[in-house]
N, C-alpha and C positions, 0 to 999 in steps of 0.2 A: 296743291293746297288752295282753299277758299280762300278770296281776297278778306273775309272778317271770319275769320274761326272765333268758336264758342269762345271765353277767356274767365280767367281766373285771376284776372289784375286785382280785385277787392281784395283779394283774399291773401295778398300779398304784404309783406310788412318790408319796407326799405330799409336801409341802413348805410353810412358810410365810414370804410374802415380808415382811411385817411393817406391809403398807400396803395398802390398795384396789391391785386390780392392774386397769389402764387398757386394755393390750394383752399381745399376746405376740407373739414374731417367731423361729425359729431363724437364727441367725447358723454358719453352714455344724452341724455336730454339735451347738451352746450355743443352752438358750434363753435367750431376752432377756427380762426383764418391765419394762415400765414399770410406774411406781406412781404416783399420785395423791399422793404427800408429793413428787414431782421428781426419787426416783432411779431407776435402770435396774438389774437384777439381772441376773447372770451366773451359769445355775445349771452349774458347771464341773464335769461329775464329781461327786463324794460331796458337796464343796463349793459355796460361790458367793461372786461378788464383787460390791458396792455401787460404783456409780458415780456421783456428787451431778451429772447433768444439767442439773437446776435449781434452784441452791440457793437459799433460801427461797421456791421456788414449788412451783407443780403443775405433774405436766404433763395435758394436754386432749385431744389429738391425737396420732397416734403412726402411722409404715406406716413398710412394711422392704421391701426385696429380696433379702433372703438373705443380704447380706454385710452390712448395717448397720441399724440403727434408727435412724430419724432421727423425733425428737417434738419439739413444740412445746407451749409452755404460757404459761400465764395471767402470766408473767414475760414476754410479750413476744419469748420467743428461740427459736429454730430448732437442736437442736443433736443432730449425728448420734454415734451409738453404734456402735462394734465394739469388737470382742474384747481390742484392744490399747489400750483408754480414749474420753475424749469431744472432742469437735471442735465450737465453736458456728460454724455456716453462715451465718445470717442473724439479722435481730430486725426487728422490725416497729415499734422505734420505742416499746414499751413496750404495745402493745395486745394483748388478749389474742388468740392465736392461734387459731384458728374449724378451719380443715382445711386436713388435708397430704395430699401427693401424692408418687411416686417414678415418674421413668422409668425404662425400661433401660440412658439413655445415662449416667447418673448424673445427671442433672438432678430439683431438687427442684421441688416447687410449693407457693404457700401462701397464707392469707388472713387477712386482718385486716380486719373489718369489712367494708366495701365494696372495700378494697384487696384485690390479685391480684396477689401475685410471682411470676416463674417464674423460677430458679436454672439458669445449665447447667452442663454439666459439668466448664467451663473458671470459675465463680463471676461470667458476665455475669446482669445482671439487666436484667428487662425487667418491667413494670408494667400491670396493666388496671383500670380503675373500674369494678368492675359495677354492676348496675343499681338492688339493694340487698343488704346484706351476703351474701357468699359464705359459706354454709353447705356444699359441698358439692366438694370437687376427685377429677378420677380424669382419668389421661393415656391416650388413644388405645394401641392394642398397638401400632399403626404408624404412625411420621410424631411429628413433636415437636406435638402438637394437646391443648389440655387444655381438659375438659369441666367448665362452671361452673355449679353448681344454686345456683339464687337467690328470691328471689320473682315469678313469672309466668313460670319457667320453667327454660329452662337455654340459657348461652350458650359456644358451641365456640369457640376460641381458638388462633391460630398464636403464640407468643411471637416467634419470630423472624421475621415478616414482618409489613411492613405493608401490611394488609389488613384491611378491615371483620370485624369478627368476627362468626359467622352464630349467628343466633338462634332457639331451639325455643321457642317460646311455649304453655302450658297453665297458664289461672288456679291461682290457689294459691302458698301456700307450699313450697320445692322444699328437703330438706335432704341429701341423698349423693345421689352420683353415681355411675354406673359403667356402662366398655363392655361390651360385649361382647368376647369372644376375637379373634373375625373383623371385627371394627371395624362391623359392620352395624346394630348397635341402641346408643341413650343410653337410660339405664333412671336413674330419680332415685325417692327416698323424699320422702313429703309428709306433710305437716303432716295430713293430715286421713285420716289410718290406710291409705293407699293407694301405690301404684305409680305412674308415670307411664313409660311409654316411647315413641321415636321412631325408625321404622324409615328409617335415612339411605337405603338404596338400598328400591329403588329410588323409592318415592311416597313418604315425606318422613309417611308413615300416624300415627296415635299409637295407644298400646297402654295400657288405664286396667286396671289390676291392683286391684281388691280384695279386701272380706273380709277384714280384718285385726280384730282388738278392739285393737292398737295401733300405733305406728308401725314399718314395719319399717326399721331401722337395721342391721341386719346381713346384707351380701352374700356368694354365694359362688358363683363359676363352674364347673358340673365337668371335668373335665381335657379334655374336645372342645366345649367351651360350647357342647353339645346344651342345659343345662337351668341357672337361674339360681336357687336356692336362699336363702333370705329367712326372717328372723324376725317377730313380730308376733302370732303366732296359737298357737293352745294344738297346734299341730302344725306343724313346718317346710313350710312353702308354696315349693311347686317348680315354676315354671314352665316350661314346653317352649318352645324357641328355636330347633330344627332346621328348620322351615320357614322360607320367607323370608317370610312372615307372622307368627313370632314366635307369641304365645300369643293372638292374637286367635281369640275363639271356641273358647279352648280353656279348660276349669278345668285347677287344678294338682291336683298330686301333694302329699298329705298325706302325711308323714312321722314319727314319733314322736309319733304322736298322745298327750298326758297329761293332768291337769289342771293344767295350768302353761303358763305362757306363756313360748314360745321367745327367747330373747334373743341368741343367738350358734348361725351356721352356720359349716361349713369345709369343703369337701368335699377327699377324697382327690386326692393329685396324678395319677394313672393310674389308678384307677378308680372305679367308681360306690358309693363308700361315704360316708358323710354320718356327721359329726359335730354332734351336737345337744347343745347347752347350754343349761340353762332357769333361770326366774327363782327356783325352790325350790330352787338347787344340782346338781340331776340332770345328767348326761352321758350320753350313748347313741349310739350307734354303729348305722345306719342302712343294711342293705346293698337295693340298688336291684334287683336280681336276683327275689328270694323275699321282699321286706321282712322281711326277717330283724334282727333287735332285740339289739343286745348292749350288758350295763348297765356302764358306765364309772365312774362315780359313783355314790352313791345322795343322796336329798332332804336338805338339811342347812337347818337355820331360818337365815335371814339368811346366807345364801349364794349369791346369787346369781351365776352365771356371767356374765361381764364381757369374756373373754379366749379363743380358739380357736386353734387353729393346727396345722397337719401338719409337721413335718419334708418337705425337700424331695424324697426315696426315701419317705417314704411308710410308711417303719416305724414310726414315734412321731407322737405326738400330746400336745397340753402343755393344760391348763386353766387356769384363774383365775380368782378370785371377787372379791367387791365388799368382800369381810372378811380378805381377803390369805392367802387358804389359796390351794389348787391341786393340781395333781397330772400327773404326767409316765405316760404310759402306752405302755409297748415290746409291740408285738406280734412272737410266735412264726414 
């Protein structure tokens, strides 16, 4: 990376949420911010509006689909957010909330310890034990099927049929999950700085992704889930997925290489632009073309990026840090 990349700092608009920001979600044109004190922010135009989600707790967890933000927290509750206020979904009984999931059909998914609810669209619930605590939910693009990362591995799930639930086995601790576009690879993050994936079609193959210095926790599909984009490493690690052998035998694609370690990816909804957020605050804008560098942010002490997200057209991009700063960024 050049010591002065092109930059986009003008064209950024600041903001401060007043809490650790957790996630971020645009709800049609509004971004969403969860925070870490339990509430959801609404930034409206010049304005924003506070939504107490979860009063006296945190929230832990948090996924959206464009029309809602639905987070769960250490209070035990599952409760979704739009535009026109909050709605609690589910509770777990008082146990802290581990990870959330959203399908298309409106059905949510969640976990509390070993427990595994799946939500539909109609508010039936349907329940699984996993094998040890669920760290990790993401639902199939097609078919109500939800992918459970746990310890020795990860186990695929029909909620509404009963049917043995089929099980990918790889020693270790298993903590996110996530498909692919085309439903053909389960990809999990591991306890031990690495990748784990499983090519379901057709040999059932595993895929061990390393090379991290930490764990990566942050995923990101690009708009034809050619390539699967990941935090961990002092440069976004991007793996190739357009074969039906997935990235075996192949290295990835370093992206915004810095002295800092990546914590939040996002890629562009239509095309190969990569948004990088790192642990010194920096943001950067990553085009896949020419690897072309553009600075979003710049280094801020105790600022760590926490929060990523595109607008659904692809003209904005929202940040958020660990110290409740952020910033909304409108491209020309």
């Amino acid at each position: 990376m050049s010591a002065s990349p092109p930059s986009l700092l003008d064209q950024v608009r600041p903001f401060s949420a007043g809490a650790d920001i957790v996630a971020i979600a645009w709800l049609g044109d509004i971004p969403a911010l969860a925070l870490a004190d339990g509430g959801v922010l609404l930034l409206d135009g010049d304005g924003h509006r506070r939504l107490d989600a979860h009063p006296g707790g945190g929230v832990t967890v948090a996924a959206s689909d464009g029309t809602r933000l639905v987070t769960g927290g250490d209070d035990g509750r599952v409760v979704s957010t739009g535009p026109a206020g909050t709605a609690q979904l589910a509770t777990s009984g008082g146990a802290w909330i581990d990870a959330l999931a959203i399908h298309p059909s409106g059905a949510v998914a969640f976990s509390a310890g070993r427990k595994v609810v799946a939500r539909d669209g109609k508010g039936r619930e349907m329940s699984f034990e996993a094998p040890s605590t669920a760290r990790g939910l993401a639902f199939a693009p097609k078919g109500y099927r939800l992918a459970i990362a746990h310890y020795g591995g990860a186990t695929l799930w029909f909620p509404n049929l009963d049917a043995k639930p089929d099980v990918l086995d790889w020693k270790g601790s298993h903590l996110d999950a996530t498909w692919s576009p085309d439903g053909r690879f389960v990809v999990t993050s591991m306890q031990e700085n690495a990748l784990h994936g499983w090519r379901l079609l057709p040999d059932r193959g595993h895929m061990r992704m390393s090379g991290y210095a930490a764990k990566p926790r942050s995923f990101s599909w690009s708009f034809g889930g050619a390539w699967l984009a990941t935090s961990g490493a002092d440069a976004a690690m991007v793996w190739p997925f357009s074969s039906k052998e997935g990235p075996t035998g192949k290295a990835p694609r370093e992206c915004g290489v810095r002295h800092a370690r990546v914590t939040r990816v996002s890629f562009h909804p239509s095309v190969n632009v990569l948004a990088v957020g790192y642990e010194d605050g920096a943001v950067l804008l990553v085009r896949f073309d020419d690897g072309a560098e553009l600075l979003v942010r710049r280094a801020e002490p105790d600022s760590a990026v926490t929060a990523l997200a595109w607008d659904r057209k692809g003209g904005r991009v929202a940040f958020g840090c660990q110290d409740g700063r952020g910033g909304l960024l409108t491209l020309a």
